[in-house]
N, C-alpha and C positions, 0 to 999 in steps of 0.2 A: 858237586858238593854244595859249592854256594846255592844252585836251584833247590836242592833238597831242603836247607836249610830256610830258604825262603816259604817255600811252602808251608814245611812245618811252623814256622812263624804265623802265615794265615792261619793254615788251621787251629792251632793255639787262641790266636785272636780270636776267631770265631767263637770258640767252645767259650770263651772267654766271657766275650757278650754274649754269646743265647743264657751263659750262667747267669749274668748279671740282671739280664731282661726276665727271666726266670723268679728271682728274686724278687725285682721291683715288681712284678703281679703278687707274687707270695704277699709282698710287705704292701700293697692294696689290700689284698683280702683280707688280710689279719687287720686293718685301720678299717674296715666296710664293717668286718663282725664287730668293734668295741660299740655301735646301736646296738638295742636291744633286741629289734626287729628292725630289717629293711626290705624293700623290693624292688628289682629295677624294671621296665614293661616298656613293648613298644606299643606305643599310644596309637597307630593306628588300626592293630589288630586288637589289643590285648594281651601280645603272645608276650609271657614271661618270661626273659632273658638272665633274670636271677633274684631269687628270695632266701632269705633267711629268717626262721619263724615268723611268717609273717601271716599264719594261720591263729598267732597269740593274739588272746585279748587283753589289751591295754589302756590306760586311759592315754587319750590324745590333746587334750586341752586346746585353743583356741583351734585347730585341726576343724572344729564340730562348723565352724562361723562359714565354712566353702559353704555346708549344706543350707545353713542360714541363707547363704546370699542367694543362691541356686530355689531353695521357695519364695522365697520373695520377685529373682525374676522371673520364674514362671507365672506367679501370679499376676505380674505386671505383663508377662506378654499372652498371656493365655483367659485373663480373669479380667483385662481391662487395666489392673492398678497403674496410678496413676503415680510414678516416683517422685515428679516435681511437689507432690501433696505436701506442706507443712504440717511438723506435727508437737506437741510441747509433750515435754520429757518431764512421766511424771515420777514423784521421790519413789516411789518401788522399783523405779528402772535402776538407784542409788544401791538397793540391798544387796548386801549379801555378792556386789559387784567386784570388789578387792581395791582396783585402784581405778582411777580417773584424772591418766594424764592427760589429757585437753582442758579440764578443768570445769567441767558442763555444771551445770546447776538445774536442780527443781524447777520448772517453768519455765526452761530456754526454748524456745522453737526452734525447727530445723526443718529440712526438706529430707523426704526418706532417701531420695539419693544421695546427699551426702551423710547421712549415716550409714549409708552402704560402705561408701569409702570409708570410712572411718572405720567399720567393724574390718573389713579388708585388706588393705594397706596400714592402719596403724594397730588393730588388733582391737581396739574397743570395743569393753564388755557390756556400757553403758549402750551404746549404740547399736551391737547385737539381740539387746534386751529390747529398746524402743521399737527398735523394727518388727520383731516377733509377738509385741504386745499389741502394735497398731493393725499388723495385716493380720494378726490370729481374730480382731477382733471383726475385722470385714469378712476372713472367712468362715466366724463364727455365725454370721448374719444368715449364712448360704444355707451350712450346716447343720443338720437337729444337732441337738444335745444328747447325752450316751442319757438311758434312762436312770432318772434316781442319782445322777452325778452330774454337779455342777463344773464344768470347765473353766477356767480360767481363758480369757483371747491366747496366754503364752501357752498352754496346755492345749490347745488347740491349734496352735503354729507347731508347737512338738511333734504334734500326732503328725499333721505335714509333713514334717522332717522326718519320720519316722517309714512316713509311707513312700517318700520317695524310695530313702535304703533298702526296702522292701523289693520295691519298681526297680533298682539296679543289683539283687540280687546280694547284699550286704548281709549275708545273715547272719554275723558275728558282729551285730551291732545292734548298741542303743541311745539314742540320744535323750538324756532327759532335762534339756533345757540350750538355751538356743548360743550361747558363749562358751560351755565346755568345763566350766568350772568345776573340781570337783571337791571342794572342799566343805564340809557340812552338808552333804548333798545324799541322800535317799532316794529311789536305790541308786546305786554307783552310774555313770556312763560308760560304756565301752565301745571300742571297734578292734580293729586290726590293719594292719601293712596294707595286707591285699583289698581290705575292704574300703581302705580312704583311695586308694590306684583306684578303683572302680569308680567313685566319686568322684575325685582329681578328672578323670578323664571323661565324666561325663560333664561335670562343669569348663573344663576348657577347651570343650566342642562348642561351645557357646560364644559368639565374638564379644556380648556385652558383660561376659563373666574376664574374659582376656583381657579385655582395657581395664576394668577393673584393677585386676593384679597388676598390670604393665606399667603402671603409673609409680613410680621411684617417689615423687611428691605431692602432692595436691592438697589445695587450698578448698575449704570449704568457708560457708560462713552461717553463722545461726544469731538470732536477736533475743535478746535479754531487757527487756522494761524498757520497750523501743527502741533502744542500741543496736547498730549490726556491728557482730564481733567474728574475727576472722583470724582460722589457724589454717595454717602449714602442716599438714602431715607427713609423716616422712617412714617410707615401706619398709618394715620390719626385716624384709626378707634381703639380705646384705647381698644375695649372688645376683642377684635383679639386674639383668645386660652384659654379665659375664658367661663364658663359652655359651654364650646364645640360649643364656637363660630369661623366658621371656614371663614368667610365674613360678611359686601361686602362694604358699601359706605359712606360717610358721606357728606353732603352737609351743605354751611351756605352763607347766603348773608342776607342782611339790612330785604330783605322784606321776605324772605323764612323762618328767624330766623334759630335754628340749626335742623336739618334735619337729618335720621340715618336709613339705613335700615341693617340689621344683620340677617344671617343663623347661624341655631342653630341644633346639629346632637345629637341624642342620639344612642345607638347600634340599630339594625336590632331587630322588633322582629320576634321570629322563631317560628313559630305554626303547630304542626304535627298531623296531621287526617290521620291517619290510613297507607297507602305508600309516602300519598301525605305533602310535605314537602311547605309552603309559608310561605314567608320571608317578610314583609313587615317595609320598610325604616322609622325609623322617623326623622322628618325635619324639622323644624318651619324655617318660613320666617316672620318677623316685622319689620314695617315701621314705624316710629318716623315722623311727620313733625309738624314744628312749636314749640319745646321742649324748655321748661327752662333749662333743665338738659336731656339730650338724654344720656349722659351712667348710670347715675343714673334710669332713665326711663324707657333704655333699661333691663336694668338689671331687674328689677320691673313687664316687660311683659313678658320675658322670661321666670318669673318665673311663671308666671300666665299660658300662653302659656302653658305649661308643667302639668299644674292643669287641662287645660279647654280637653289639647290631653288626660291623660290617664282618663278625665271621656266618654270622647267619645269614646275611644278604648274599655273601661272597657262595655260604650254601645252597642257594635259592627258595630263602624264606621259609623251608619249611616249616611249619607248625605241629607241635604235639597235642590235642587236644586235650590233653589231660594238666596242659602248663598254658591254661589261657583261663582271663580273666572271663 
């Protein structure tokens, strides 16, 4: 009597917790869907492990500054540029900008890598604008001109940005200016979930796009009327070295709401057949767009992310072709 009893006690317990664990994934998925779109991918195939409209086009807001940084360093490692280049910021880089917390002014000089940081780690629109104005206009130099239409240098960094998207198959996207703002802005910008994953993971194959984001602070400094003056930036992106989040962006304006894409690293795993030794990387890449809470959110898919890879690993990786980036 008493064995019977005990058992039925386990099994009670059990049915107990698989209900309770049941729930707690319900009550993830219902906190995943309040984004408007999201999508979780593992970053070294592409294979989508889970999306929701993430075929919508939306605006992304500062989201657009990965691609920014991503032409600027290709042009620096493919075209020669020189990032240590100083460059003085001039008042068009102020328009139509919104805010300017570093506090820059008309005439400061700066070296274009730290306005890399700057547009990266702190989000600045000033600094996204200076960079796309200065190398739009060296690749302007290379460049003809469209016939019977004048380019602007940033109109011509656009077109960059534009052609990369292209080159990684973004075709629910458009960039029309180099910070993502979309406010008074003709025609509108857009992308999608899946189209910034493609982006996200082509820039954090990159090691000098990774330090970038990796950096929690960084000090830059720029000169003002012979003065060097020096700030502190401090990375937007608040999950930066938690569960082994080691990037990437955070975006927010009126219409895009708040926006968040984050790389997620767990150890290599090492599987040995016989002399033959592979090692295969795990990675998550997730994209947040349109979030009430993006680090709560993010947190939330990470962890799902992490449930949905070792059931597919434990599957043996298979891939759907029709669920890959």
């Amino acid at each position: 009597m008493c064995h019977y009893s005990f058992n039925a006690a386990v099994i009670f317990s059990r049915r107990l917790f698989i209900a309770f664990t049941a729930l707690a994934l319900l009550g993830n998925l219902r906190a995943a869907a309040a984004a408007q779109a999201f999508i979780i991918v593992d970053s070294q195939t592409g294979y989508v492990l889970e999306e929701q409209k993430s075929k919508d086009k939306r605006q992304i807001g500062s989201l657009t500054k990965i691609a920014t940084a991503m032409v600027a360093l290709d042009w620096a490692e493919h075209k020669g540029g020189d990032l240590n280049q100083a460059v003085i910021l001039s008042p068009q880089a102020f328009v139509g900008t919104l805010e300017n917390n570093i506090g820059f002014q008309p005439g400061d000089i700066i070296a274009l890598r730290d306005l890399l940081y700057a547009a990266l780690v702190q989000s600045d629109n000033i600094a996204a604008y200076t960079l796309a104005d200065y190398i739009g206009s060296k690749i302007e130099s290379v460049v003809p001109a469209a016939s019977g239409h004048k380019m602007t240098p940033v109109d011509v960094f656009v077109g960059q940005m534009n052609a990369l998207a292209k080159q990684l198959k973004m075709e629910r996207t458009r960039f029309v200016n180099p910070h993502g703002i979309d406010q008074n802005v003709k025609p509108m910008p857009y992308s999608t979930a899946e189209d910034v994953a493609r982006l996200a993971r082509y820039a954090m194959n990159k090691a000098s796009f990774r330090f970038y984001v990796s950096q929690k602070e960084r000090q830059i400094v720029f000169h003002r009327s012979g003065r060097e003056l020096r700030y502190l930036l401090r990375n937007t992106n608040e999950m930066l070295g938690a569960h082994g989040i080691d990037g990437v962006k955070t975006g927010r304006t009126a219409r895009a709401g708040d926006c968040l894409v984050i790389s997620a690293n767990r150890e290599s795993e090492i599987v040995k057949q016989g002399e033959y030794v592979t090692i295969f990387p795990r990675h998550l890449i997730v994209v947040l767009l349109g979030s009430p809470n993006r680090f709560g959110e993010g947190t939330q898919l990470i962890g799902r992310g992490w449930q949905l890879y070792d059931q597919w690993e434990a599957g043996g990786r298979l891939v759907n072709p029709k669920k890959m980036l």
